[in-house]
Structures are given as C-alpha cells and as structure tokens.
C-alpha atoms as one frame of an Amber mdcrd trajectory, in Angstrom:
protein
 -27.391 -10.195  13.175 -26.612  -6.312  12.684 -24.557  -5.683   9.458 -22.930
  -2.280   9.143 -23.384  -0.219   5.884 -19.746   0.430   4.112 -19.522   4.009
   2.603 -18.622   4.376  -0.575 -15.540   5.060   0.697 -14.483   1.848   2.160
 -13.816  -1.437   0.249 -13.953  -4.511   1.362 -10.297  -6.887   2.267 -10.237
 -10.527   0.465  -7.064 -12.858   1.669  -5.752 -14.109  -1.744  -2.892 -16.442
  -1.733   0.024 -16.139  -3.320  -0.942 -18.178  -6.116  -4.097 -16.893  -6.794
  -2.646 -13.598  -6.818   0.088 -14.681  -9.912  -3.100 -15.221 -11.154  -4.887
 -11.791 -11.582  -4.449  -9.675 -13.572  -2.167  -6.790 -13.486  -3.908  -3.409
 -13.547  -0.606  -1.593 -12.779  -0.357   0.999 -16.071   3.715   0.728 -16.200
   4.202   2.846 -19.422   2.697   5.649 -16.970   4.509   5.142 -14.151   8.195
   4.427 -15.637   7.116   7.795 -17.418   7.488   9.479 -13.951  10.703  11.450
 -12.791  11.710  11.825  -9.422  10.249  15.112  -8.346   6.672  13.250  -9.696
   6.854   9.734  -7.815   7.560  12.025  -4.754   4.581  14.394  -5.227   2.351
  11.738  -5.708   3.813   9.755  -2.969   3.078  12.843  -0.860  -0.335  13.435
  -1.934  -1.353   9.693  -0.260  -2.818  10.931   3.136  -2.488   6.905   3.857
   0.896   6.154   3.409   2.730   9.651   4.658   6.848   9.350   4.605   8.277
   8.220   8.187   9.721  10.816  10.537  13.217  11.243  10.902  12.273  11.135
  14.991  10.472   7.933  13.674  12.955   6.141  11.727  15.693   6.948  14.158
  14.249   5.259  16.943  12.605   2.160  15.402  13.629  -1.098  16.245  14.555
  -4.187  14.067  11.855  -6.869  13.704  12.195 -10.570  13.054   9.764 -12.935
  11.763   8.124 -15.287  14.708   9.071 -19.330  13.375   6.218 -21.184  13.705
C-alpha cells in the first residue's frame, strides 16, 4: 500500500465526539481575544485566506438548508 507524505503544511483530521471534546483542553487564549476591538477581529478575520467573508452576490442567492432526519 502507497502512503502519501503530508507537508508540513497539512495536519491530519481526528473525529472526536462531543464528549471527548468537553474533555480537552481549551487552548483558546480569551484574555487575548476579548482584548480585541472591532476593527482587529475583522483584520484578522481577513487575513485567513481559508475562511474569506461571503459575497454579497453569494449571500443573496443562497438557499436555506435543513438537516436530513435519519
């Protein structure tokens, strides 16, 4: 079996569940981040190439989604 290499720029995904994930620990630095004022959450926000705001072209057209019952 073939295995590819990761870069050091990928990371690996791990399904936790719920519980485990009350669990962990919280690595979230909150004094720093409720430090923030609006014009910083947005430049940072920004700065994510991953997570880029929605159009207005986008947001205007979506449609509403409902959970599938199973």
């Amino acid at each position: 079996m073939r295995v590819k290499q990761l870069d050091m720029s990928e990371t690996s995904i791990t399904r936790t569940t719920l519980e485990e994930a009350k669990k962990m620990e919280d690595l979230t630095d909150w004094e720093r981040v409720n430090s923030l004022n609006e014009e910083e959450v947005e430049a940072n926000a920004l700065s994510d190439p991953d997570n880029q705001p929605l159009s207005e072209d986008f947001v205007k057209n979506a449609g509403r989604m409902s959970a599938k019952s199973k």
